[in-house]
C-alpha positions, 0 to 999 in steps of 0.5 A: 069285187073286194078292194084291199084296205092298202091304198098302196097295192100294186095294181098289177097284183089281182091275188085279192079278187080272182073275179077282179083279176079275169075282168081286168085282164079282159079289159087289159086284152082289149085295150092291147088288142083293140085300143083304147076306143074300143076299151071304153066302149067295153066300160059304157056297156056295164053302165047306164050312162050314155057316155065314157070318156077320159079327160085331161086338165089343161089349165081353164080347160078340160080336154077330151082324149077319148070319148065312146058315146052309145049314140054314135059309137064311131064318135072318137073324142068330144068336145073340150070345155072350160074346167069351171063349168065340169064334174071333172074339175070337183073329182080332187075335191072329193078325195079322188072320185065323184058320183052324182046321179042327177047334178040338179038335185045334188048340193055338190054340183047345184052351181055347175049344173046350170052352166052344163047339159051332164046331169050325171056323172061318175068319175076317178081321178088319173094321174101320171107315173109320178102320181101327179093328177092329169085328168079324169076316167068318167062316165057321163049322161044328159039324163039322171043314171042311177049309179051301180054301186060298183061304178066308182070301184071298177073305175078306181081297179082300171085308172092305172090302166088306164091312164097309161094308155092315156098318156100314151094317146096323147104323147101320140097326137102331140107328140114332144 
C-alpha cells in the first residue's frame, strides 16, 4: 500500500493507491452497512492478534468504545483500565502509533508490561474533527503477535474512518 509523503492528504482522496482505494471502501461499506462491531471484526481478520478495539481518554482512564475479540466474537466492549497501566496512553509519545510484538522485551513498554496481560500491541492515534487526540484504534493480544509490516499503515489510512464512527458511538451511548 503506497501512503503519500503529504501528512495533509485528504483521507477521502484514494487517487494514490487504486488497491488502498477498494480496500477502504470495502471497509467503508461494512461500517455503513453493518456497523462499527462488524467493521472491526473485518480489521482483526488481516491480523494475528486476538483483539481490535477503540479506546478513549478519559482523564486517569482508558475507556472501551468498541472492542471485537476472536474469542467471543459477540463480545461488544472490554473492560476500561486506569491509563497508566495501557499501550494506548504511550501512542502520542511515539508521534502517533505504537507497535510492540512482545511489551516484555521492548524497553518502551518494560515498565507497564508488568502492570497488564497485553504483551502485544499496535496502535494509532484518533482524533476528533478539530484534530484534537481523543483516544486509540488498536489491536492487541495476550501472547507475542509478530506484527505485519502493514498493520500501522492500514491502521493509520482507516483512523479518520474510524474515529468518525467512534465519536458517533458514543455521542449515542452518552448522548449531551
Amino acid at each position: 500500500m503506497g501512503l503519500p509523503d503529504d501528512d495533509t492528504m485528504d483521507p477521502t482522496d484514494f487517487s494514490f493507491d487504486p488497491t488502498a482505494a477498494r480496500a477502504i471502501s470495502g471497509v467503508q461499506t461494512v461500517l455503513e452497512t453493518q456497523g462499527l462491531h462488524a467493521t472491526l471484526r473485518l480489521l482483526n481478520a488481516r491480523t494475528p492478534h486476538r483483539f481490535t478495539g477503540i479506546y478513549r481518554y478519559d482523564g486517569a482512564f482508558l475507556r472501551n468504545v468498541m472492542l471485537f475479540d476472536q474469542h467471543n466474537p459477540e463480545l461488544l466492549r472490554g473492560d476500561n483500565a486506569p491509563i497508566g497501566t495501557t499501550y494506548c496512553a504511550l501512542v502520542p509519545q511515539f508521534g502517533g502509533s505504537l507497535a510492540v510484538e512482545d511489551a516484555r522485551q521492548d524497553p518502551r513498554t518494560a515498565l507497564r508490561s508488568k502492570a497488564t496481560p497485553v504483551i502485544s500491541y499496535c496502535g494509532v492515534l484518533l482524533r476528533d474533527t478539530d484534530g484534537h487526540p481523543f483516544g486509540t484504534l488498536c489491536h492487541f493480544d495476550l501472547l507475542p503477535c509478530q506484527q505485519r509490516t502493514s498493520d500501522i499503515e492500514w491502521l493509520q489510512l482507516l483512523s479518520p474512518m474510524l474515529a468518525r464512527a467512534a465519536l458517533r458511538q458514543m455521542a449515542a451511548v452518552n448522548p449531551s
